[in-house]
C-alpha positions as a printed Julia matrix, in Angstrom:
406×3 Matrix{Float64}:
  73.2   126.48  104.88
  76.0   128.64  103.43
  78.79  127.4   101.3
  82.2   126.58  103.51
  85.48  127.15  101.72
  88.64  125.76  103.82
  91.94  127.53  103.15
  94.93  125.15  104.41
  98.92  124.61  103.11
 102.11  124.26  104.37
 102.58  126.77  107.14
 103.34  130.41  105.7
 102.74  129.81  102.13
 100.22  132.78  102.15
  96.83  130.93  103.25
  95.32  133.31  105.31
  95.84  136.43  102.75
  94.45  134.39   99.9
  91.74  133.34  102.07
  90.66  136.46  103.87
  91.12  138.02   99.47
  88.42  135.52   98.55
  86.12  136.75  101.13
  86.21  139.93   99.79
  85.92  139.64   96.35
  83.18  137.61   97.26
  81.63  140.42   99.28
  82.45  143.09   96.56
  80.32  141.25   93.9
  77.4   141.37   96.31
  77.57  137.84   98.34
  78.06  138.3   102.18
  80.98  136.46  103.22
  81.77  135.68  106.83
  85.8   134.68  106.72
  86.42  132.87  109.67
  90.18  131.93  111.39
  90.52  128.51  113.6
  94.55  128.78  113.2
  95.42  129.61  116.68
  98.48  131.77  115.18
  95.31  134.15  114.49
  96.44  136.22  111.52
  93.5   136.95  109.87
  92.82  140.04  111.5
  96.44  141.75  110.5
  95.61  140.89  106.8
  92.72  142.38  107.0
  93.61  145.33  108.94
  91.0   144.95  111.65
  90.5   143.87  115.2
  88.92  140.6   115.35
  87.24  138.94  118.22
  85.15  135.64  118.6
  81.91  137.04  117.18
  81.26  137.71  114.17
  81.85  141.51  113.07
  81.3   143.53  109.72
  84.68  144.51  108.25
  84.19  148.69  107.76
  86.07  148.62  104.83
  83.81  146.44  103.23
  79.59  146.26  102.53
  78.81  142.26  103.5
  82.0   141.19  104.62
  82.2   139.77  107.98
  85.17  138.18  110.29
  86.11  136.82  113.54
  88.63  134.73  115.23
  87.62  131.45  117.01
  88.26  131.08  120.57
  88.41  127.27  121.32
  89.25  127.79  124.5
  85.6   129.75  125.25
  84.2   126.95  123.15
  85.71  124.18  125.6
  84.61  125.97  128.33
  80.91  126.63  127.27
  79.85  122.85  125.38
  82.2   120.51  126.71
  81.72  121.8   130.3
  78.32  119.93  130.57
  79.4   116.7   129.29
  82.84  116.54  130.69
  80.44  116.55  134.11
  77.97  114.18  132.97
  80.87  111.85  132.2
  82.72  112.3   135.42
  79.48  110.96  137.27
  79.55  108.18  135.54
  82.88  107.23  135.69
  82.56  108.35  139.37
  79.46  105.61  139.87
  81.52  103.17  138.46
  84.63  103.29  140.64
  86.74  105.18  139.11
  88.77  107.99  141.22
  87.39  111.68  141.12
  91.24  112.51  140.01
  91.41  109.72  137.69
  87.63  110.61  136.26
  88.51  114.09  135.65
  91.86  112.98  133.42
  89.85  110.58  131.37
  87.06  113.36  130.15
  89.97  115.47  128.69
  90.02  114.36  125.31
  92.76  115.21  123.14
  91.4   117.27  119.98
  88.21  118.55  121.53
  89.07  122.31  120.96
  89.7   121.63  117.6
  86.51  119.48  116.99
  84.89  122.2   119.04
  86.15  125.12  116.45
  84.77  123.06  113.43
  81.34  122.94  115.12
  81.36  126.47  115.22
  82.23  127.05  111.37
  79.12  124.81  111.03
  76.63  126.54  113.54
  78.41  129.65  111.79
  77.58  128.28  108.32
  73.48  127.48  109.15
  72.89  130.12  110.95
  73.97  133.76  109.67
  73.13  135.94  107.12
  76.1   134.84  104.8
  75.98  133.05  101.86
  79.73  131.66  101.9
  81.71  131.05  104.95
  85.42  131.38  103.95
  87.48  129.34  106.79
  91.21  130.33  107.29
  92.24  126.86  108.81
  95.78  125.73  110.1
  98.79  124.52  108.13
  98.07  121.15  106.11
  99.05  118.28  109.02
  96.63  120.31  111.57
  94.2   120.6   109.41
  94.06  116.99  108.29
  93.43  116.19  111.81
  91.11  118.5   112.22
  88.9   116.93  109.75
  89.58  113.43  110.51
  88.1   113.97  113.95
  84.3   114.19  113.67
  84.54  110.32  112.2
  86.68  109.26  114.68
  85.21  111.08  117.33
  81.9   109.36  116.36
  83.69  105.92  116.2
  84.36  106.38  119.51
  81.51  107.68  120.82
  79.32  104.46  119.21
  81.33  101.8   120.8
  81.0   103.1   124.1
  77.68  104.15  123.62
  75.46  102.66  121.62
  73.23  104.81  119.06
  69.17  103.66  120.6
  68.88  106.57  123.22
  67.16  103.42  125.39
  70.6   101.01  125.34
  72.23  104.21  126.37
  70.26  104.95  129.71
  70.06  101.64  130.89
  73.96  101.19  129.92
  74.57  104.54  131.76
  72.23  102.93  134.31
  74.12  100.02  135.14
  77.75  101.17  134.92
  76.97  103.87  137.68
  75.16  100.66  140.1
  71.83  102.03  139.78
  68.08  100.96  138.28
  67.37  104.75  138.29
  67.73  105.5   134.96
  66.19  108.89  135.57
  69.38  110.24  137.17
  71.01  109.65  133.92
  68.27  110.9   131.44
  70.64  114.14  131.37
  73.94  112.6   130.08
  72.11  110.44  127.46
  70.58  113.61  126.23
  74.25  115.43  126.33
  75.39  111.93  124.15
  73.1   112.0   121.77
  73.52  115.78  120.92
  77.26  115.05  120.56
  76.39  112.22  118.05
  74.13  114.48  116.2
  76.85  116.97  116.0
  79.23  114.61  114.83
  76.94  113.46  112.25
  76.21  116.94  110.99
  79.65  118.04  110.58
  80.37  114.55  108.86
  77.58  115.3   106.69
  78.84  118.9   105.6
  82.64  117.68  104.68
  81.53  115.15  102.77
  78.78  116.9   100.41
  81.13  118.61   97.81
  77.63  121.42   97.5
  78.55  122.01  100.89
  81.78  121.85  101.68
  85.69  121.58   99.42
  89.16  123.05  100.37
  91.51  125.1    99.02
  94.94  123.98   98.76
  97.42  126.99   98.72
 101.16  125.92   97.69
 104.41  127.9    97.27
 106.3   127.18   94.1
 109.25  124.98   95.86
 109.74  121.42   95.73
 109.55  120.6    99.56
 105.85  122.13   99.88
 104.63  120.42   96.13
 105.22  117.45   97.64
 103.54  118.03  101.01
 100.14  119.14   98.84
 100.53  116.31   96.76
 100.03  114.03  100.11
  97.47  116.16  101.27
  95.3   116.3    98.32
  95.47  112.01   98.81
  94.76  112.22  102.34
  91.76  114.83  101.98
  90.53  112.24   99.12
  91.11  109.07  101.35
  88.39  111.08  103.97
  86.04  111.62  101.28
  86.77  115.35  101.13
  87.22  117.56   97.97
  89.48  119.29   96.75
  87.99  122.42   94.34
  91.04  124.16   93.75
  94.5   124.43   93.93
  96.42  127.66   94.58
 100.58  128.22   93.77
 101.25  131.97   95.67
 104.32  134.0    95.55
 105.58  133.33   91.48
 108.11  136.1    90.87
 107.65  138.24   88.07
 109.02  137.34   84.54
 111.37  139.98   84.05
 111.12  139.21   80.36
 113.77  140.7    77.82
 115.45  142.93   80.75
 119.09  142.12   81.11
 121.52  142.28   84.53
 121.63  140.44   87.41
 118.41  141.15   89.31
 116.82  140.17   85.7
 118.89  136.43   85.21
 118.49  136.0    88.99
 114.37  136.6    88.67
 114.52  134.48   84.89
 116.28  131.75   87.13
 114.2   131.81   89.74
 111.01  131.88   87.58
 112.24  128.98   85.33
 112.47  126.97   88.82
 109.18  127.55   89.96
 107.42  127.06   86.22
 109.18  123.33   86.67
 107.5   122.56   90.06
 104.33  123.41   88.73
 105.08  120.91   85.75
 105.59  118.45   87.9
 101.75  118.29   89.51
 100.3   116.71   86.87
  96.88  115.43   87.18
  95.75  117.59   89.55
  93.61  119.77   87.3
  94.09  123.83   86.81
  96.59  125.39   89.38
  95.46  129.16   89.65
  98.88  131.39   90.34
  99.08  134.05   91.95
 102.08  136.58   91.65
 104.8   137.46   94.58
 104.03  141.3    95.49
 106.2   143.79   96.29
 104.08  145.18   99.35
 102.22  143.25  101.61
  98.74  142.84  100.75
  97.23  144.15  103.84
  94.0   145.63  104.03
  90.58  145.15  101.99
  91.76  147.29   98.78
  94.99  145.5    98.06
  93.65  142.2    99.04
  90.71  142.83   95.95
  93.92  143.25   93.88
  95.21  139.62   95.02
  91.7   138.44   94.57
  91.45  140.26   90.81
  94.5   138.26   90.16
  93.53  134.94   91.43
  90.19  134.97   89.89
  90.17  137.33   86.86
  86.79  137.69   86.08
  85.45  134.24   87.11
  83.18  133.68   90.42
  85.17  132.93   92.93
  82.56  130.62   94.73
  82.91  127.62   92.09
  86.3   127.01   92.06
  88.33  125.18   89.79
  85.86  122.64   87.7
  89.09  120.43   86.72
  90.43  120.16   89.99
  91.83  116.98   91.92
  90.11  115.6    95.08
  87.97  112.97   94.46
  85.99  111.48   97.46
  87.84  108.08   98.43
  84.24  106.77   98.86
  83.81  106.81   95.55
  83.97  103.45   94.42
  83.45  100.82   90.96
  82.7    97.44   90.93
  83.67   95.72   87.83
  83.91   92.05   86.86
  82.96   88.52   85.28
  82.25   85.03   85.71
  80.01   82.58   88.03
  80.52   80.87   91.04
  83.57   79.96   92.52
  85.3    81.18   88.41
  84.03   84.81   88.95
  86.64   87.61   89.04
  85.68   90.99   90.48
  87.69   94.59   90.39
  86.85   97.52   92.77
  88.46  100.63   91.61
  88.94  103.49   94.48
  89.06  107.06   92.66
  92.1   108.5    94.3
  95.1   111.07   92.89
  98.24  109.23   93.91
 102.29  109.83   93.75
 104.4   107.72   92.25
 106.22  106.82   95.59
 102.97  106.6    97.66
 103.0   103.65  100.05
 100.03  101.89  100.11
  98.65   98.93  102.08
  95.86   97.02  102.02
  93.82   94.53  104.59
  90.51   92.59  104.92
  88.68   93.75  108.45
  85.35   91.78  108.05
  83.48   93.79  105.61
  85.76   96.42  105.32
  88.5    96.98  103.17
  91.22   98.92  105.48
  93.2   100.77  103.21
  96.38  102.8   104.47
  98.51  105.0   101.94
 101.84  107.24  103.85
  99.95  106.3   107.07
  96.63  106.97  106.93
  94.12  104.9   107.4
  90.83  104.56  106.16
  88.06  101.55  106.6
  86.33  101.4   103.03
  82.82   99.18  103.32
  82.74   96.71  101.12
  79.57   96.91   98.34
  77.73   93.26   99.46
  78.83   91.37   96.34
  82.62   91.25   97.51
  81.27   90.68  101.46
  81.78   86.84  100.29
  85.14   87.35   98.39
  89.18   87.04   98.98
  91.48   89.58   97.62
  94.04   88.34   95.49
  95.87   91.5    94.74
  96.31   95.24   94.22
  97.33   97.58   91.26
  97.97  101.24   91.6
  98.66  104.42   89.51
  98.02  107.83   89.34
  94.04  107.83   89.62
  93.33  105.47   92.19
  93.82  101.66   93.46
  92.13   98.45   91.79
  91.65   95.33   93.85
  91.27   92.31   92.64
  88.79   89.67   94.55
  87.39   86.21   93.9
  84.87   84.51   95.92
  85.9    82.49   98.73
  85.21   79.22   98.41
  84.22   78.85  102.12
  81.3    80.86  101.83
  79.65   79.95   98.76
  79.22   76.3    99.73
């Protein structure tokens, strides 16, 4: 399977150019790159100068690179179209209105799920080795990849995994012993799941999969990427570099006003950057005064970005630690033991952050998202009594509880 690189940042910070620029350095030091758009504001094609359509297509200006535009819509049209009327039977056997039925299979996010199973079918089965994904702004694309989990939560409570407990529950909630006449929906079900579970799989396998974050220099959009490098950690996705675009040129000794204006403005920018610390190496790229459109000048973004490094790596010191990634720490017997569990996560000063016990689960929300952490089986029988947090993560204290080691 090729190597997926997500591009994402506040909307209009230059995402699209430095991602479409990777994908053709990469292609210029002999790696076919397929650099792929699911924005629907579909710009990749004017940086690159090309017409784009939903299949892949060899950019002319450029041995082994290759780019297309994802059309969700097709996408809904073409694999949700057989399930959508597998589910309306069901819902059909089971009383519910044909109006009503056809409401409830329109699921809010399936495009976008859709276009992510497409980077993936992209990613395992062309001729690529790296498939560079130009994704939309920061807030979509945290919903984007918060969906295969959910959607897979979802799907598991109303079906159950064993393919059997699904036909005879399809079986009796449409009034029937047949289960025959439902053989094709549980089939449709269980290649969702298995869809779901491969796209889980690839975002959170740092070989696989790790974004990009791609920041402007200004205060407002630092502190957007800050949250978003927490929330991509709190889903157990990494983070392998960090991008500030547009710096303006140091005008260095040169005197006048378009000089102490550019100084000034420079100066600004330098401090912003100062202020993400512990995020690891933020790569800089400089504000041009043409457009990079086109292959050749995006190679000259790319030459800047990069240097003389591979691009594929990224950043070794970068932030983005998977949430999941957790230590247990602690002392003591019996009822007298005292246990820690550290979660690795980059956090803000003013992050708000909740904790609380669901069964074996530790659900842990910080600025509103949520995440259900599963407990390692030693703390299954414990309490928490507290929380402690700073710039690398949360520690939670626990103690056994006395009710269940009687």
């Amino acid at each position: 399977m090729s190597r997926v690189l997500l591009f994402t940042g506040k909307g209009g910070v230059g995402k699209t150019t430095l991602a479409a620029a990777t994908a053709a350095s990469l292609a210029a030091n002999g790696r076919k790159a397929l650099v792929v758009s699911t924005d629907p504001a579909h710009s990749l094609g004017d940086a690159l100068d090309v017409r784009l359509g939903a299949a892949p297509s060899e950019v002319d200006t450029a041995d082994g690179l290759f780019a297309c535009q994802i059309d969700p819509r097709g996408l809904v049209d073409e694999a949700w179209g057989e399930l959508r009327g597998h589910l309306r039977t069901v819902l059909a056997g089971a009383g519910v209105d044909e109006l009503d039925a056809e409401e409830l299979t329109v699921l809010p996010g399936v495009e976008e799920l859709l276009a992510l199973a497409e980077v993936r079918r992209l990613a395992s089965s062309g001729p690529w080795e790296v498939v560079v994904v130009d994704c939309g702004p920061t807030a979509e694309t945290l919903r984007l990849l918060s969906l295969p989990e959910a959607f897979a939560g979802y799907l598991e409570r109303l079906f159950p995994t064993h393919r059997r407990v699904v036909r005879g529950l399809l079986a009796g909630v449409a009034g029937t012993g047949t289960v025959e006449k439902w053989d094709a929906t549980a089939d449709a079900l269980s290649r969702l799941a298995e869809r779901l579970d491969s796209l889980r799989t690839m975002l959170s396998d740092p070989s696989s999969c790790s974004v990009r974050l791609v920041l402007t220099p200004e205060r407002v959009v630092a502190a957007e990427t800050r949250r978003t490098l927490t929330a991509l950690a709190l889903q157990g996705i990494r983070v392998d570099s960090v991008i500030a675009n547009r710096l303006v040129p140091s005008p260095g000794s040169a005197r006048g006003a378009a000089a102490t204006w550019l100084r000034t403005r420079r100066h600004e920018q330098d401090a912003v950057l100062a202020e993400l610390t512990g995020i690891g190496e933020i790569r800089t790229v400089d504000h041009r005064a043409s457009e990079p459109v086109g292959v050749p000048a995006l190679l000259e973004v790319a030459a800047q970005l990069y240097g003389s490094e591979d691009p594929l790596p990224g950043a070794s010191g970068a932030a983005g630690v998977s949430g999941s990634l957790l230590e247990v720490s602690g002392s003591g017997r019996g009822l007298d033991a005292r246990y820690s569990l550290r979660i690795a996560l980059p956090l803000a000063d003013d992050t708000d952050l909740d904790l609380a016990r669901v069964g074996d689960d530790l659900a842990l929300t910080i600025d509103g998202r949520r995440r259900l952490v599963a407990l390692p089986s030693l703390l299954k029988r414990c309490i928490v009594t507290g929380a402690e947090m700073d710039s690398g993560g949360v520690t939670v204290g626990f103690r056994p509880d006395p009710g269940l080691w009687r």
